[in-house]
N, C-alpha and C positions, 0 to 999 in steps of 0.2 A: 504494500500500500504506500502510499506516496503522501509526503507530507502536503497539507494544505493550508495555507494562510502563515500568519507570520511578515516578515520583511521582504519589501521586493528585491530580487535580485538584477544581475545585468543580462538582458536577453539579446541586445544585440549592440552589434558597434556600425553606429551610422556616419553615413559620411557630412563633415562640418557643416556646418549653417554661417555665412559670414554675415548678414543682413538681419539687425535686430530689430522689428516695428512693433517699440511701446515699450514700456518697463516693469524686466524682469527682475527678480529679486532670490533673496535665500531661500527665504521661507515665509509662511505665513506670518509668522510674531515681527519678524521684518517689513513685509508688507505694515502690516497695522502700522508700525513704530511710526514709518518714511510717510502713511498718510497723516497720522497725526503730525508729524512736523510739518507738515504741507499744509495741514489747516492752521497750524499756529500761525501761519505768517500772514493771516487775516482774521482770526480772530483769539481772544481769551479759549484755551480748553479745561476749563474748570473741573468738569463730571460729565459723566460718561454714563449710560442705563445699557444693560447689559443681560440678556436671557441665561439666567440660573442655571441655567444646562449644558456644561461646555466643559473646556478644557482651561488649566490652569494658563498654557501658555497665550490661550486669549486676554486673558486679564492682564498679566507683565507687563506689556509696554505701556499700558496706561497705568500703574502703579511706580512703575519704574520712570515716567515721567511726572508721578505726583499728582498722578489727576485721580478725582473724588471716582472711584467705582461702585455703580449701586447697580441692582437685582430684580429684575423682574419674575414670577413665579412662572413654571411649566407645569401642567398636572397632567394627568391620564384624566379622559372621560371617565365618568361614573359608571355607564354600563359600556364596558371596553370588547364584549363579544358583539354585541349589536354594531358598533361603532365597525368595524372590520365588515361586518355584509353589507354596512349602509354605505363604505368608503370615506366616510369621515374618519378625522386624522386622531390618535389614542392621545393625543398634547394638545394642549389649552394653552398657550400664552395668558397671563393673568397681567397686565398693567397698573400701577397705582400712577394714579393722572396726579396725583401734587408732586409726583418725580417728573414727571413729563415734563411741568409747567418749567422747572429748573435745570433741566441737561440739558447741554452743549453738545452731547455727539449721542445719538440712538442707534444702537451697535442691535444687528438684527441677522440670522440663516435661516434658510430654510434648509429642515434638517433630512439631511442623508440623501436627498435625491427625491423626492418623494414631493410631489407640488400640491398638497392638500397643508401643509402644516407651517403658513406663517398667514396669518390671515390681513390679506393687503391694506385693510381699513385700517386697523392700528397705525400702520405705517405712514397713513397719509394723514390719519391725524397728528400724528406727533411731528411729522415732518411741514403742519402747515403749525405749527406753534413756533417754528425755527429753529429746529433742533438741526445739527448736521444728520445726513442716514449715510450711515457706513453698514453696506452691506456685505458680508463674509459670504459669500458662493460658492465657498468651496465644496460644498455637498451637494449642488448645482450646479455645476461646472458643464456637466450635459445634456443640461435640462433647454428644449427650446424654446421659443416664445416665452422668455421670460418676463414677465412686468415689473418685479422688483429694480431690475436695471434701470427704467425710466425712472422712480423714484429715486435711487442711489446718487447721492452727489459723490461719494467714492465706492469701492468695489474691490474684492479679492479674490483670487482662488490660487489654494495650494495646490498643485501642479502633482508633486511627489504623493500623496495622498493616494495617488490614481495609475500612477505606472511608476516604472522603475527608473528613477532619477534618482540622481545623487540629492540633488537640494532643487528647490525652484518653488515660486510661486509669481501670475501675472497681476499687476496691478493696473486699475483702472481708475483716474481720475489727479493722477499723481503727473504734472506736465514739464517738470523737471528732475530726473533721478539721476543725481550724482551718487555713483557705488563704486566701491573697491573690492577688491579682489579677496575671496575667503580663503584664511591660510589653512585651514585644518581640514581639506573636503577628501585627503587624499586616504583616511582610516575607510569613510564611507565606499568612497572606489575599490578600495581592496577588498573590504567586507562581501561588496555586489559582486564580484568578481569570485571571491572562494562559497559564493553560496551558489552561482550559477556551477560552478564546476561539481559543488556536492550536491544540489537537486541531477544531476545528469549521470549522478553514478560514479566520482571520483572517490574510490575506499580512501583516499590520503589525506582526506580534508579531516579536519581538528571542527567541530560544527562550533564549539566552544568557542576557539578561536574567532569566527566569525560573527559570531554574537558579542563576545567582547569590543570587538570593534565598531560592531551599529551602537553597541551602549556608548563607546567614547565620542562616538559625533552627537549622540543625544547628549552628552553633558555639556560637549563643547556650545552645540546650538543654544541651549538653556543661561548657559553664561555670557554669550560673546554672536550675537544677532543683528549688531545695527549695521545699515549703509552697506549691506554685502550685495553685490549681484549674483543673479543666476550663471553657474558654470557653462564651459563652452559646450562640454558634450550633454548636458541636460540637456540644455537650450536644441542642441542636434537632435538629441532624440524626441524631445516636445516638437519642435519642427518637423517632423518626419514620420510622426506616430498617425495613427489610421485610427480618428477617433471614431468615425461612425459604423466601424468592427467592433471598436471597443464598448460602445454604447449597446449594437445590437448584441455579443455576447454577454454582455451585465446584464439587460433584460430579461434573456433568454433561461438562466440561471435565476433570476430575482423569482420569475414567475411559476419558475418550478418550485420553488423553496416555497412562493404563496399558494401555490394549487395540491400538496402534498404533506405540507408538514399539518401537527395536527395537538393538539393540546395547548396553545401559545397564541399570545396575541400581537397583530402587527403594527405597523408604527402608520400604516395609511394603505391607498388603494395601488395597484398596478397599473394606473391611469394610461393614456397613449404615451406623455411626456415623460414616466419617472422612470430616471436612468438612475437606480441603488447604488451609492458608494459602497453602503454594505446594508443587508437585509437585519435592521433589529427586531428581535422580538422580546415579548417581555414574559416574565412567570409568575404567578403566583406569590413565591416568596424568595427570597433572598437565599435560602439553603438549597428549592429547588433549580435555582441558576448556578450556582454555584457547584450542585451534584453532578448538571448538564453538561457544562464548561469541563471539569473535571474526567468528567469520562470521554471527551472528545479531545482533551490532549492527548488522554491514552493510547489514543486512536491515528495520532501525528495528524489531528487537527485544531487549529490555532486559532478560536474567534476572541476579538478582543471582546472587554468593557469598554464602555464609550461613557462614560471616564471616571478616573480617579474623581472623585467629589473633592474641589477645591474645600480647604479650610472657612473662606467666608462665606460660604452656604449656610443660612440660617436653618436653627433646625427646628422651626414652624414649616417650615414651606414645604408646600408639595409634591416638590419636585425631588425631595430627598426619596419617594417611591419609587421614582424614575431609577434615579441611579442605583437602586438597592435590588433591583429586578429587572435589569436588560442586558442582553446579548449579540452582539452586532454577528450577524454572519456572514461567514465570508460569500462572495458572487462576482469578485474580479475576472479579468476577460484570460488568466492564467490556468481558467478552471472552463471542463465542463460539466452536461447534466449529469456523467455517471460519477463524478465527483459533490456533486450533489444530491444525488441517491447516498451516497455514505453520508451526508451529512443528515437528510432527511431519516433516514432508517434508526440511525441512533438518539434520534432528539427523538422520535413519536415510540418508539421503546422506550424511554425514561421521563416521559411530561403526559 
């Protein structure tokens, strides 16, 4: 059996891209960083409102820049099996309007791919009280007819998220990107490089070794993020990558994972549009996710949590069920249905 999910590795070596149009960056938490300094240079960025549901490295630059971070709540619908045959989305955005009336930047995703789960009215009202909209895409990256973009006065999508790149993310709305060169990108290169040799059958690969190494470029990122550009060969292979293979494969797996699995609830419908970063679903309780997850490392299958629960998560909120009972699973374009068949067979055995 073959492992599934986990890190991407390097699938292919393409030939350069000399012609860069728009600006590329490291990473997401980079992106953020460069659009906040781009808004400072026209107004105060005091605070920031930010959906509760996320990742720590979304918050950083706005902390590490000293700006006020506040929380908006996520919940699950009340009745979450109904919600699944009706197509509406298991997440509630919860807004408190006396934050609204006082942010500077209204920081907004829609989550995973999935176009039922940010509901565009919020948006336009907070965005007509004058709030900047920074909208995060990177779970929408190939999602089309997007409306959020018309709203966005800036925009991002992490790039590496979605295939095997060393680092990248494209940013949108940013019309000057002075960046330097990132010195540490060369662990990640190696890393891609001894995991493609060991998913292909090389007995000589140390796997440890190459896991130590995707750790030391996450440490490096987490410390040392700003003003970096995207690499040359990222940027090659973002250039060169055949997204709407990639789109029709993530479908084509997302819908099998929705038409087969069975005791679990899912994050929204299979629409025409939603192209799944990863298919989450949620369980019952926090032991029976964890029993799931557990027996499918077993299995040399890898799905993450979507995410560690930042520390300023209040623990009124809602949204703390969220992170205590979901399962992102895998459905990149690395994978097919009969890799999905092992995923479905072991999850409706234990849920």
């Amino acid at each position: 059996m073959r492992e599934i999910g986990s890190e991407f590795w390097l699938e292919r070596e393409p030939a350069a891209v000399s012609q860069r149009d728009g600006c590329y960056v490291l990473s997401g938490r980079t992106a953020i960083d460069l659009i906040i300094q781009d808004i400072a240079k026209r107004r105060a960025v005091r605070s920031v409102y930010m959906p509760a549901w996320g990742c720590d490295s979304m918050i950083a630059p706005f902390q590490e820049r000293g700006i006020d971070v506040r929380f908006y709540d996520v919940e699950q619908n009340a009745d979450n099996d109904k919600s699944v045959k009706s197509g509406k989305s298991v997440v509630n955005y919860k807004t408190n309007t006396d934050c609204t009336d006082e942010t500077d930047v209204f920081y907004v995703t829609n989550y995973f791919g999935y176009e039922n789960t940010l509901p565009i009215e919020i948006v336009k009202k907070i965005k007509e009280k004058g709030a900047i909209i920074l909208y995060d895409r990177t779970h929408s990256f190939l999602m089309e007819n997007d409306p959020y973009l018309e709203l966005a006065d800036y925009s991002f999508a992490s790039i590496r998220k979605w295939m095997g790149v060393i680092g990248g993310a494209v940013v949108y709305g940013v019309k000057d990107c002075q960046l330097k060169t990132c010195p540490y990108l060369d662990c990640k290169e190696q890393a891609m490089r001894m995991k493609k040799a060991f998913i292909e059958g090389d007995t000589s690969i140390d796997k440890q070794t190459f896991l130590n190494l995707y750790g030391e470029f996450g440490h490096h990122l987490a410390e040392d993020y700003q003003n970096y550009e995207m690499d040359d060969l990222s940027y090659a292979l973002y250039g060169t990558e055949d997204f709407a293979a990639m789109r029709h494969k993530r479908r084509e797996n997302a819908k099998y994972l929705h038409e087969n699995l069975k005791g679990v609830r899912f994050l929204g419908e299979m629409t025409d549009n939603a192209v799944p970063l990863f298919v989450p679903v949620f369980f019952d309780t926090t032991e029976q996710r964890n029993a799931v997850r557990k027996k499918l490392i077993e299995a040399q299958i890898y799905c993450p949590i979507h995410w560690p629960k930042p520390a300023q998560i209040p623990a009124d909120f809602a949204v703390n069920k969220i992170y205590d009972t979901e399962l992102s699973l895998i459905c990149d374009q690395r994978y097919d249905l009969a890799d999905m068949d092992r995923l479905v067979t072991l999850i409706n055995q234990l849920s």
